[in-house]
ChimeraX commands (.cxc) that place a marker at each C-alpha (Angstrom):
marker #1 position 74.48,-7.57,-53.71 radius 0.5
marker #1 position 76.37,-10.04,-51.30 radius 0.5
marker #1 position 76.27,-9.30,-47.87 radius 0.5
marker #1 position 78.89,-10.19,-45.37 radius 0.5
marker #1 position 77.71,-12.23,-42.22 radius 0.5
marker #1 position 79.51,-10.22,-39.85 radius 0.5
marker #1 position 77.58,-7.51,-37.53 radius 0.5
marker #1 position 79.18,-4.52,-37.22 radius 0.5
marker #1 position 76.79,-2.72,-35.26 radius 0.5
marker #1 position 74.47,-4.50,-32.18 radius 0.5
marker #1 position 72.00,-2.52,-30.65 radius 0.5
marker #1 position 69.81,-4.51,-27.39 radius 0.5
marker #1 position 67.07,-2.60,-25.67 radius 0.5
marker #1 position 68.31,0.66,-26.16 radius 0.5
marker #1 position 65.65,3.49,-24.37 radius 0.5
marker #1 position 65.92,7.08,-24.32 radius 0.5
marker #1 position 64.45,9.60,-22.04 radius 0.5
marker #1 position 64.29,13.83,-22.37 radius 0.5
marker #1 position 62.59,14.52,-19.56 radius 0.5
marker #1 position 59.48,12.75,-19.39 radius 0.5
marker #1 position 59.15,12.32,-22.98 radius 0.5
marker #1 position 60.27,8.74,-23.94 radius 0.5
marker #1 position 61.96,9.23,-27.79 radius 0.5
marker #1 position 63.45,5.70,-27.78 radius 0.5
marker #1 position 61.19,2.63,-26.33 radius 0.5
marker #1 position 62.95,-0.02,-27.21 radius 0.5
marker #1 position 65.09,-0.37,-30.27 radius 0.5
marker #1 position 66.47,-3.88,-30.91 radius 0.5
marker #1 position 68.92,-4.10,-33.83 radius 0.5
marker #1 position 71.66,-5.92,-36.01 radius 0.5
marker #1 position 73.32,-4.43,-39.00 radius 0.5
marker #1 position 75.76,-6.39,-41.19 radius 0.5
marker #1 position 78.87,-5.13,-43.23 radius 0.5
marker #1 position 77.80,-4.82,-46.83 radius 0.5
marker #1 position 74.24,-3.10,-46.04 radius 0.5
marker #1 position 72.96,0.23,-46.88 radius 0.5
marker #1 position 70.47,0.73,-43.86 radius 0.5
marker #1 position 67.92,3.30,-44.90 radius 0.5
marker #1 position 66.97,4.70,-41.43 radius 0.5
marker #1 position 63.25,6.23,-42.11 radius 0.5
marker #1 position 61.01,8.09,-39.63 radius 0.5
marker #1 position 58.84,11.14,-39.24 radius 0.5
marker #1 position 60.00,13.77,-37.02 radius 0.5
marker #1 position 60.37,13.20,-33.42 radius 0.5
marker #1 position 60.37,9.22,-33.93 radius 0.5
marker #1 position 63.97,8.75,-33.05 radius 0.5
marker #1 position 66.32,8.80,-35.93 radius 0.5
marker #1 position 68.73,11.16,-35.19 radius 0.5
marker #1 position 68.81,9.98,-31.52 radius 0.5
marker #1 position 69.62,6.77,-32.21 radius 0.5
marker #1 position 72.68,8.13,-34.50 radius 0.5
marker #1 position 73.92,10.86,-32.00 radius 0.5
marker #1 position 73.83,7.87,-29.30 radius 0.5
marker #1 position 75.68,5.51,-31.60 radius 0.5
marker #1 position 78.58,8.41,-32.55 radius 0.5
marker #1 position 78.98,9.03,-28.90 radius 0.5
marker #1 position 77.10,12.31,-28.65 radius 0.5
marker #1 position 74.54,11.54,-26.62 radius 0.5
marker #1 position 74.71,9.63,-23.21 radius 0.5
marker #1 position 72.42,8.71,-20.45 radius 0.5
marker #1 position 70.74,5.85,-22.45 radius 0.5
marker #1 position 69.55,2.63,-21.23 radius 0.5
marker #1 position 70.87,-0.55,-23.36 radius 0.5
marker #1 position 73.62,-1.78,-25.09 radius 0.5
marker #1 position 75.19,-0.76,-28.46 radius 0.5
marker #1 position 78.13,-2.81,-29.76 radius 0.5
marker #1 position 79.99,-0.99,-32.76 radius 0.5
marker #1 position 82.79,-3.03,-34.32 radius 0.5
marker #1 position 83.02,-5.35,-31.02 radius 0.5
marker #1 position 83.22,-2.46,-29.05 radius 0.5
marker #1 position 80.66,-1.58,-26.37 radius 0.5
marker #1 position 80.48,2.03,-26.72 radius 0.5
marker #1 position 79.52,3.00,-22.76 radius 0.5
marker #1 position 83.02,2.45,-21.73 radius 0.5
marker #1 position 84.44,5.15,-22.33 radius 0.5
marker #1 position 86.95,4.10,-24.95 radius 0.5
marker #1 position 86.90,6.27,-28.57 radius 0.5
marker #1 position 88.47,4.26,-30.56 radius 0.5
marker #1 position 85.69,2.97,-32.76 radius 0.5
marker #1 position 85.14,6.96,-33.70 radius 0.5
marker #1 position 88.23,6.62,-35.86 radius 0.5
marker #1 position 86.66,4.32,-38.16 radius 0.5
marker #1 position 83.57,6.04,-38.90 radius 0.5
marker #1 position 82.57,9.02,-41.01 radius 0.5
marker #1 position 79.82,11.26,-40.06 radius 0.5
marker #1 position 77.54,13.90,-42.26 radius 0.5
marker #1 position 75.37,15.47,-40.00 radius 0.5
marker #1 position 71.74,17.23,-41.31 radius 0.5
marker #1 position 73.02,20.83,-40.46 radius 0.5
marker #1 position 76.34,21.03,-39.25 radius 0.5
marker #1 position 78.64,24.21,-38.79 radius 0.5
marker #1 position 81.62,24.15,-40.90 radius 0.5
marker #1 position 84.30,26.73,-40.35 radius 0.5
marker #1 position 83.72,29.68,-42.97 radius 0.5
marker #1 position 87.01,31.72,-42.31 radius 0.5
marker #1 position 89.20,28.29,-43.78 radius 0.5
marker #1 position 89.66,27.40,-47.57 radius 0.5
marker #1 position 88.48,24.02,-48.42 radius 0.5
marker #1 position 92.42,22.97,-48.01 radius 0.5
marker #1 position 92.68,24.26,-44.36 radius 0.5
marker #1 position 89.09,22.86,-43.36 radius 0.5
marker #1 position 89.49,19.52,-44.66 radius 0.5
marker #1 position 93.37,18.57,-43.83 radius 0.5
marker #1 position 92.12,19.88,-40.19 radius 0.5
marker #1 position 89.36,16.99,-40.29 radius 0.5
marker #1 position 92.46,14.77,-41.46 radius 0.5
marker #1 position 94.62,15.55,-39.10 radius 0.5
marker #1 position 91.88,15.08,-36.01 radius 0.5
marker #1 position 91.84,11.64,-37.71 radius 0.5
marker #1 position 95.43,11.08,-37.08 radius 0.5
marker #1 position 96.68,11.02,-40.69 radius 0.5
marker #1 position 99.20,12.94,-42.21 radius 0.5
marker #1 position 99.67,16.42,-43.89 radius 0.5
marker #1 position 100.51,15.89,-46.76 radius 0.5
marker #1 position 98.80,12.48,-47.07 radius 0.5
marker #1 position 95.23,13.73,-46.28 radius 0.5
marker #1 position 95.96,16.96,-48.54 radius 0.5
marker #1 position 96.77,14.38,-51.82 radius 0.5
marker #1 position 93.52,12.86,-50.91 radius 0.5
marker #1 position 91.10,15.58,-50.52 radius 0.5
marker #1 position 92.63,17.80,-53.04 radius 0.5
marker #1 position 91.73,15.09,-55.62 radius 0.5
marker #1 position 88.30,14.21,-54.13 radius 0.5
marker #1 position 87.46,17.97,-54.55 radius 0.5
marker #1 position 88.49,17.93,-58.23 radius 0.5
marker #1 position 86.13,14.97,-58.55 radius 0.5
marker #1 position 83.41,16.53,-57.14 radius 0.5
marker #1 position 83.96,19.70,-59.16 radius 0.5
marker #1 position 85.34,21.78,-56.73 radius 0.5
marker #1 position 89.20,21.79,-58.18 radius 0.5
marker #1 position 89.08,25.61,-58.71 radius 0.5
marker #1 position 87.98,26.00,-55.08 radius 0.5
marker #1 position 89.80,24.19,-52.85 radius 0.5
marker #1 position 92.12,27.36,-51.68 radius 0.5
marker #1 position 88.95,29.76,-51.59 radius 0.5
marker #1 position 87.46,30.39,-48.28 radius 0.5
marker #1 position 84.17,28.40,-47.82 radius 0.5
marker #1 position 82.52,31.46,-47.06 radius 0.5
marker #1 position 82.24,31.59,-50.82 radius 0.5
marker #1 position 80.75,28.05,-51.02 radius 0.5
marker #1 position 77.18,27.85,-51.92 radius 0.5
marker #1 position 75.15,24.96,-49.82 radius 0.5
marker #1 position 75.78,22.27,-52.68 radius 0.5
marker #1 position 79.32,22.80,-51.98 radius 0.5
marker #1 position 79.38,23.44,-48.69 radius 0.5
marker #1 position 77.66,19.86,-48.30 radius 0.5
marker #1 position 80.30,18.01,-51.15 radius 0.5
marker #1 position 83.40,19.04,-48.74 radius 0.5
marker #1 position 81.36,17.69,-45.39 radius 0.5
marker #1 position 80.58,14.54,-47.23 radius 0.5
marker #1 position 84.46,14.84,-48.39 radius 0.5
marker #1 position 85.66,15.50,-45.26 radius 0.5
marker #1 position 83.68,12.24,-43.76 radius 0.5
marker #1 position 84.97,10.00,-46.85 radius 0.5
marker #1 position 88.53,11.14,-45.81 radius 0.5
marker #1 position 89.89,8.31,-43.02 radius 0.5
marker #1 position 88.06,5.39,-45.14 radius 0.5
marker #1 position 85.46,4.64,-42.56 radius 0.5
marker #1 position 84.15,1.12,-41.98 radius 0.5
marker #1 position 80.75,3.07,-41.60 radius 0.5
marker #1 position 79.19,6.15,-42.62 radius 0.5
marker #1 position 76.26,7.82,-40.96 radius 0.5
marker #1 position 74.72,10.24,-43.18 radius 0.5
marker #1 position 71.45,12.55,-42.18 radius 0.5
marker #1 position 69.90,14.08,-45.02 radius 0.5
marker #1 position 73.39,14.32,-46.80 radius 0.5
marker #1 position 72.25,14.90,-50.59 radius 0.5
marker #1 position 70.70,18.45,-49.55 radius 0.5
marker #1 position 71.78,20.94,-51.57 radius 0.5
marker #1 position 73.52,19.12,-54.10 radius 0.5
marker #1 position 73.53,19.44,-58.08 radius 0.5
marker #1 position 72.10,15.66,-59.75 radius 0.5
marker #1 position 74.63,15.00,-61.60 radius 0.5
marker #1 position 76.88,14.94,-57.92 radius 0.5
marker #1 position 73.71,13.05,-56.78 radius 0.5
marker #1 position 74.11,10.41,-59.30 radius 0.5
marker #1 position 77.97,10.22,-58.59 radius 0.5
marker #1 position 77.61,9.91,-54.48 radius 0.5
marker #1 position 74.83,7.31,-54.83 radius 0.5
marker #1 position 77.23,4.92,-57.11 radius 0.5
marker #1 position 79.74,5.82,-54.82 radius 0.5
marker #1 position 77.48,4.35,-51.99 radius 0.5
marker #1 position 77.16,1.28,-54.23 radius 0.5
marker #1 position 80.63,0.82,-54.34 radius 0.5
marker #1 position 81.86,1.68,-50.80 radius 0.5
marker #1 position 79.06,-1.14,-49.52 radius 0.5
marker #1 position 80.05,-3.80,-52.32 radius 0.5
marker #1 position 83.45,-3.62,-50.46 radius 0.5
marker #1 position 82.16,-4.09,-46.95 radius 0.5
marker #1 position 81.60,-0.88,-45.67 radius 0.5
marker #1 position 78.23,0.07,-43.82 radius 0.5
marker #1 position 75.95,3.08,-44.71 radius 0.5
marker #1 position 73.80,4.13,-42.36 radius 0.5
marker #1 position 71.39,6.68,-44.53 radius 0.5
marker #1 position 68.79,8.62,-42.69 radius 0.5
marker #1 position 66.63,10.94,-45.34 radius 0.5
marker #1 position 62.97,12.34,-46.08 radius 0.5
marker #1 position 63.85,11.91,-49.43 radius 0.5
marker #1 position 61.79,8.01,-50.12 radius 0.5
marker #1 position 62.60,8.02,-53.75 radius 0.5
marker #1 position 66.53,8.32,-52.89 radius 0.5
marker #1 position 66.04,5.97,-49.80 radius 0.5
marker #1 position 64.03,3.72,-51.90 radius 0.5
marker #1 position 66.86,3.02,-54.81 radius 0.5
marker #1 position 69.72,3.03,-52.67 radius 0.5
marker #1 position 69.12,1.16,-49.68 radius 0.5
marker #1 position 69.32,-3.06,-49.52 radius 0.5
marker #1 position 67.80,-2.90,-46.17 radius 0.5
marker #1 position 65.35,-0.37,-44.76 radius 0.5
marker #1 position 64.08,0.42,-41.11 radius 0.5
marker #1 position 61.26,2.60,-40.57 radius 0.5
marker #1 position 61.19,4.25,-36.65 radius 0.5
marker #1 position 57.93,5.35,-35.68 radius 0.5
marker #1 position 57.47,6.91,-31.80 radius 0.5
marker #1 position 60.58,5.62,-30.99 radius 0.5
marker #1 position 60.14,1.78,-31.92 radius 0.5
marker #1 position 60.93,-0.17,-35.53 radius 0.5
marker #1 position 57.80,-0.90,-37.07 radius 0.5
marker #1 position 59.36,-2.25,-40.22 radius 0.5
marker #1 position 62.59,-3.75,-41.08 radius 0.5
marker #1 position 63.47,-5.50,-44.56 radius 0.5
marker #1 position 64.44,-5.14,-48.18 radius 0.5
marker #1 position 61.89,-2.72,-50.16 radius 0.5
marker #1 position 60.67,-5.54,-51.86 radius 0.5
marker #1 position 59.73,-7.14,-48.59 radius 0.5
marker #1 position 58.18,-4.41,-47.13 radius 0.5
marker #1 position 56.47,-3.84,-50.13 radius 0.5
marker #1 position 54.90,-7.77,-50.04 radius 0.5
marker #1 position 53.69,-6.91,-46.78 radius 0.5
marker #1 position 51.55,-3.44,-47.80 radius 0.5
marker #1 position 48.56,-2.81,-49.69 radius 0.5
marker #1 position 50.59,0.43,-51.31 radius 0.5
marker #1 position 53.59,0.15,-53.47 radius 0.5
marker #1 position 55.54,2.86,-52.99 radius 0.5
marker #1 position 58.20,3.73,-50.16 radius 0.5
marker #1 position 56.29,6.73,-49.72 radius 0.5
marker #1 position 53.13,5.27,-49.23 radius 0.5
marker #1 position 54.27,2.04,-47.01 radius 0.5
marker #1 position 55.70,5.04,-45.07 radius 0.5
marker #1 position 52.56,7.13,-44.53 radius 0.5
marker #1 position 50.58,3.16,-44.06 radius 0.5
marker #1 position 53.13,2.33,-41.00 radius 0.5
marker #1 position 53.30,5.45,-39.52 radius 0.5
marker #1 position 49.28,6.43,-40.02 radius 0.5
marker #1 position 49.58,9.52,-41.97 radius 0.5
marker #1 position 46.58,9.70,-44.85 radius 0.5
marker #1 position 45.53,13.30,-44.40 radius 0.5
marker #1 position 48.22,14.70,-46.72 radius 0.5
marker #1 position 46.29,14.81,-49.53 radius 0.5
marker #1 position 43.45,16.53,-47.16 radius 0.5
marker #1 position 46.16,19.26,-45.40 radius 0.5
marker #1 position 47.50,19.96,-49.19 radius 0.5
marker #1 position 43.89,20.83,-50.59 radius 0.5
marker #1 position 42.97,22.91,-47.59 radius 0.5
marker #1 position 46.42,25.15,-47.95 radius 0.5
marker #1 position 46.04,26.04,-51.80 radius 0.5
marker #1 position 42.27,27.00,-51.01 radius 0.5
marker #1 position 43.80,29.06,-48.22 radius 0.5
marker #1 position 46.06,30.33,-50.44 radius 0.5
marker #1 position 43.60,31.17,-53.50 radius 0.5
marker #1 position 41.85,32.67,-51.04 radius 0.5
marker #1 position 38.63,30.15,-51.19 radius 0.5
marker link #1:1,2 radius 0.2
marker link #1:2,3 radius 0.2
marker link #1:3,4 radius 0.2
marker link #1:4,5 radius 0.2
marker link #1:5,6 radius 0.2
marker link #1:6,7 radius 0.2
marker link #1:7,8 radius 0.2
marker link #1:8,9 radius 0.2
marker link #1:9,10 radius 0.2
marker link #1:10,11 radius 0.2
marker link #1:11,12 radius 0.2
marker link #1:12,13 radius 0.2
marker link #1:13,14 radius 0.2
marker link #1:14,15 radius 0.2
marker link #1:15,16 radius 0.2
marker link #1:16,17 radius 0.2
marker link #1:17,18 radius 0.2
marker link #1:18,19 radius 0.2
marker link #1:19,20 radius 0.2
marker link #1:20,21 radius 0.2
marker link #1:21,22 radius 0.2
marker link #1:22,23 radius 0.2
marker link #1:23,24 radius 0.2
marker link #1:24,25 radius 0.2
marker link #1:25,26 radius 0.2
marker link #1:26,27 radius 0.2
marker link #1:27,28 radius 0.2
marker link #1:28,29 radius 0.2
marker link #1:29,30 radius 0.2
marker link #1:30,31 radius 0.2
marker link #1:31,32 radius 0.2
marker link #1:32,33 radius 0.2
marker link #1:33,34 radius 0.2
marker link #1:34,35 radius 0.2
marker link #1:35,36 radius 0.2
marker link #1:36,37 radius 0.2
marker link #1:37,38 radius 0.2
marker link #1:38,39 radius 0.2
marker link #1:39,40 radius 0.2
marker link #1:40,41 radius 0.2
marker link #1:41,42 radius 0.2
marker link #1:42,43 radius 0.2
marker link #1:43,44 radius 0.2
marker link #1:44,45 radius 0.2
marker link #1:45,46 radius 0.2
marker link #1:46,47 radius 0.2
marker link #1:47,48 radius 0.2
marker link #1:48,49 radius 0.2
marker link #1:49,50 radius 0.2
marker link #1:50,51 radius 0.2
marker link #1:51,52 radius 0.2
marker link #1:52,53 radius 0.2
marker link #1:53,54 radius 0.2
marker link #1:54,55 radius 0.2
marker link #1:55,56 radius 0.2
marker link #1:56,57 radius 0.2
marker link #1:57,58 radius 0.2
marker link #1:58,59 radius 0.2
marker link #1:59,60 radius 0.2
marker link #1:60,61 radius 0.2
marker link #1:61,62 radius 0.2
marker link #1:62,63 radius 0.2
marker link #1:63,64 radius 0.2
marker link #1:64,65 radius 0.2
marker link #1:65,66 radius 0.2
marker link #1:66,67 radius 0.2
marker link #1:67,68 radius 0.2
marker link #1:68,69 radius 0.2
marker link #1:69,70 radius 0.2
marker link #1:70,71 radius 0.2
marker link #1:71,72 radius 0.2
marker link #1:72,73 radius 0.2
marker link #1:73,74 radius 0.2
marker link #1:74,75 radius 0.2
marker link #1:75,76 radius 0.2
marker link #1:76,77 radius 0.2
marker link #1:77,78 radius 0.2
marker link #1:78,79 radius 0.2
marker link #1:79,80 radius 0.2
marker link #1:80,81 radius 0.2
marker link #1:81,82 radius 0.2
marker link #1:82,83 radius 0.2
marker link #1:83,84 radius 0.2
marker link #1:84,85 radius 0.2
marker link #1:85,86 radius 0.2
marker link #1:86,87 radius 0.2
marker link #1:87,88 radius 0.2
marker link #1:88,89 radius 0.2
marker link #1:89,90 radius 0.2
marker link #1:90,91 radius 0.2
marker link #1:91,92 radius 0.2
marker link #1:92,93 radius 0.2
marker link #1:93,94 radius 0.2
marker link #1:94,95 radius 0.2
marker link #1:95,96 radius 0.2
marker link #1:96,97 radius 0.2
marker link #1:97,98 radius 0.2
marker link #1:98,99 radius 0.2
marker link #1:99,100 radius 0.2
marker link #1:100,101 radius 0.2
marker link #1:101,102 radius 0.2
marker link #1:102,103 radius 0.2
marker link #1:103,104 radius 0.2
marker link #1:104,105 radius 0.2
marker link #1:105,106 radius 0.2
marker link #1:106,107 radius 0.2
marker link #1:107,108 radius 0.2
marker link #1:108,109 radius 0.2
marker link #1:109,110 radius 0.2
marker link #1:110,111 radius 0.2
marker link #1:111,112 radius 0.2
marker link #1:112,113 radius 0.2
marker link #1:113,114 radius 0.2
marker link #1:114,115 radius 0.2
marker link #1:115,116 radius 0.2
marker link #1:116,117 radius 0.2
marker link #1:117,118 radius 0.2
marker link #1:118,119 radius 0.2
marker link #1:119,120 radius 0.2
marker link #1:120,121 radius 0.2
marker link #1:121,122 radius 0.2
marker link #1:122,123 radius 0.2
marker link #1:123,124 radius 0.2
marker link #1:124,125 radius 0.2
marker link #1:125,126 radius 0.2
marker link #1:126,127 radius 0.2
marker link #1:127,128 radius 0.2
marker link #1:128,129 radius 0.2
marker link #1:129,130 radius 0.2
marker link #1:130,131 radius 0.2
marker link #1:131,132 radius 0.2
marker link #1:132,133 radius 0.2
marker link #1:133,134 radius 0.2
marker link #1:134,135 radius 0.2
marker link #1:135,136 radius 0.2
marker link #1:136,137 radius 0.2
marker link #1:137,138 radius 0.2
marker link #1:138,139 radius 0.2
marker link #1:139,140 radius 0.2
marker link #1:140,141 radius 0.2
marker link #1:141,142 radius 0.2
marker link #1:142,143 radius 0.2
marker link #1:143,144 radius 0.2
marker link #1:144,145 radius 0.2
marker link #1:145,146 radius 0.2
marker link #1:146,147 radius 0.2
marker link #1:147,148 radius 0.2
marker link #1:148,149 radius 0.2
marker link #1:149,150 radius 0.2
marker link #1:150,151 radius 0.2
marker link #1:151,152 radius 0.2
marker link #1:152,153 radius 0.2
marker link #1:153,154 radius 0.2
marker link #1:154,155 radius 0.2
marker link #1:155,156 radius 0.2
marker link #1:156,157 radius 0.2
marker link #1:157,158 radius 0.2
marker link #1:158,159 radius 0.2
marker link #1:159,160 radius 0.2
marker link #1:160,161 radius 0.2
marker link #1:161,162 radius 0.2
marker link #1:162,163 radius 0.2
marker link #1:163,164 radius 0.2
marker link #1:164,165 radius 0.2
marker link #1:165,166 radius 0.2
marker link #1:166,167 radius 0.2
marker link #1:167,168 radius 0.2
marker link #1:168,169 radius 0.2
marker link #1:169,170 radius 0.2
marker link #1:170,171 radius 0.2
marker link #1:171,172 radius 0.2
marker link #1:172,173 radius 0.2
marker link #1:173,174 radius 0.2
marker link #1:174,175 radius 0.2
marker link #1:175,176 radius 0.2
marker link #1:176,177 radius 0.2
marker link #1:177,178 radius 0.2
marker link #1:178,179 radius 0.2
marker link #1:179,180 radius 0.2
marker link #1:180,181 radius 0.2
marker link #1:181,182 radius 0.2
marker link #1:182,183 radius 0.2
marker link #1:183,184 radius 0.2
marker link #1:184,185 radius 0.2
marker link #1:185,186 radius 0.2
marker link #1:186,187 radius 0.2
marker link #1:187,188 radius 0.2
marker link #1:188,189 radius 0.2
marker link #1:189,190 radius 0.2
marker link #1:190,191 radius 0.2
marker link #1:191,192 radius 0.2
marker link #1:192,193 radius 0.2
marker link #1:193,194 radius 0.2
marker link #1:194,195 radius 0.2
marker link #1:195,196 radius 0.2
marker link #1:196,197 radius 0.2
marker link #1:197,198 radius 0.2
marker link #1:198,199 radius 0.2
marker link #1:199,200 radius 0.2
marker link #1:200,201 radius 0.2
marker link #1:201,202 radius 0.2
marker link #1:202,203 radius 0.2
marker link #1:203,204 radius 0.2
marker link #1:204,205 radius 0.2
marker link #1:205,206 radius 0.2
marker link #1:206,207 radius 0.2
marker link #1:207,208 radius 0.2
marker link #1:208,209 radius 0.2
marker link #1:209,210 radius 0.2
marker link #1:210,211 radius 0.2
marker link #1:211,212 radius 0.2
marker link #1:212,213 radius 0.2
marker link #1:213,214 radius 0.2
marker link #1:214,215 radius 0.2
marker link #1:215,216 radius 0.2
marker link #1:216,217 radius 0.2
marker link #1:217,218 radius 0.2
marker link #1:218,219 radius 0.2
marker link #1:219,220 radius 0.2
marker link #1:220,221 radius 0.2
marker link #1:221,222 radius 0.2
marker link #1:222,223 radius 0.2
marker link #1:223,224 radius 0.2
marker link #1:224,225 radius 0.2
marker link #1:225,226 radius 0.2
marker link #1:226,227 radius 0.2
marker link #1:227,228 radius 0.2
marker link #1:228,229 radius 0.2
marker link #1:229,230 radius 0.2
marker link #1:230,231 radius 0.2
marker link #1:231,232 radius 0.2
marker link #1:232,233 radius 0.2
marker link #1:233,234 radius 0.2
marker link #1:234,235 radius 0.2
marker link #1:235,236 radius 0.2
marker link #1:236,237 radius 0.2
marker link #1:237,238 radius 0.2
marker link #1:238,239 radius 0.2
marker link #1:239,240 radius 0.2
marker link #1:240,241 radius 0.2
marker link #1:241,242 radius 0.2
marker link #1:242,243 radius 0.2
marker link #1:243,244 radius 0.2
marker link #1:244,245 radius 0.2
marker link #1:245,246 radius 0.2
marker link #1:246,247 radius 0.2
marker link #1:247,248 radius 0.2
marker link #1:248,249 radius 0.2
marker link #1:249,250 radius 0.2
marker link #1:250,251 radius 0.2
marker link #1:251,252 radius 0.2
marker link #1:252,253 radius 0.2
marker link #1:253,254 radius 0.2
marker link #1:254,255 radius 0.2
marker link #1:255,256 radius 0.2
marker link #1:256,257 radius 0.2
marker link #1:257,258 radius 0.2
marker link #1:258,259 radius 0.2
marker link #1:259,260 radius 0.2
marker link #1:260,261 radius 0.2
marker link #1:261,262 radius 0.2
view
């Protein structure tokens, strides 16, 4: 896949503090229009940190973080209107039909009525949710529930999305659609920024990956590079390599003899 040359995100010495527990040490960090950054980690390294510091929703960092030119400590939003966000767990009102929750998100986006209603009315059909879009999401299961977030972050035609775990809940067949959608979206420039557990999904879509481990990159390359570099061959297992985790095999042994009672 070509790549274009020009960063759109620069991240220099960026530390993070809750207390006295250090979550960031020092991340370091270019990432190019074109790429599809799969942002790996156990929990507590630092993934969704970095993220909530890069959409603005954390402050009180040390560092600087350039997105789109734009140094993002100075107080000016702007930037925010050219990204799309789907968070891990996010609250979504349940009270509004699809219609009223996602010309809402629109509108906070500045576009128009009738514009933003066109749009998402036909990204819901394409996502099988037609017959739904006036029905209050209350009646949503979680697959759909998480098809109108990643609708409603798809909806101002972001230069970058950040997505946490956003295939969760979702039917394969709207797996196989969002992932070639991903394809397509980075083949015309735009940036993905995919944080997931899932290494299989991680490991086919992304053209660059970045594994954060106690809050510092330990690896940084294309699959196949990080692959050259291991004695495993799977994402999953380079993973558990970097970031020292063998027992698993161990911890899943000891819980079915707990659970057989042995």
């Amino acid at each position: 896949m070509e790549l274009f040359n020009e960063p759109i995100i620069t991240i220099r010495g960026l530390k993070k503090s809750f207390g006295t527990k250090k979550v960031l040490k020092e991340i370091n960090l270019d990432v190019y229009k074109g790429q599809i950054i799969g942002y790996i980690g156990p929990n507590g390294a630092g993934k969704s940190t970095t993220v909530k510091i890069m959409l603005g929703l954390i402050e009180d960092y040390e560092g600087e973080i350039k997105i789109l030119g734009q140094d993002i400590s100075n107080g000016d939003v702007e930037y925010k209107s050219k990204i799309g966000y789907v968070p891990e767990t996010a609250e979504i009102y349940d009270n509004l039909t699809g219609r009223e929750y996602l010309t809402f998100i629109g509108e906070l986006y500045g576009l128009d009525y009738d514009e933003v209603d066109e749009k998402a009315q036909k990204l819901m059909d394409l996502f099988g949710l037609k017959n739904v879009y006036d029905s209050r999401i209350s009646s949503y299961s979680k697959g759909m529930r998480q098809k109108v977030l990643i609708i409603s972050s798809l909806l101002n035609n972001p230069d970058i999305l950040f997505l946490d775990e956003p295939l969760s809940g979702m039917d394969a067949n709207s797996v196989m659609v969002f992932k070639e959608v991903l394809a397509e979206l980075a083949s015309q420039g735009k940036t993905i920024f995919y944080s997931s557990h899932i290494m299989e999904v991680v490991e086919k879509i992304s053209n660059r990956i970045i594994l954060i481990n106690d809050g510092q990159i330990v690896a940084d390359g294309s699959f196949d590079e990080l692959k050259g570099k291991s004695i495993e061959g799977s994402l999953e297992e380079i993973f558990n390599e970097l970031t020292g985790f063998k027992e698993h095999k161990d911890i899943a042994e000891e819980i079915v003899s707990i659970v057989q009672g042995v």
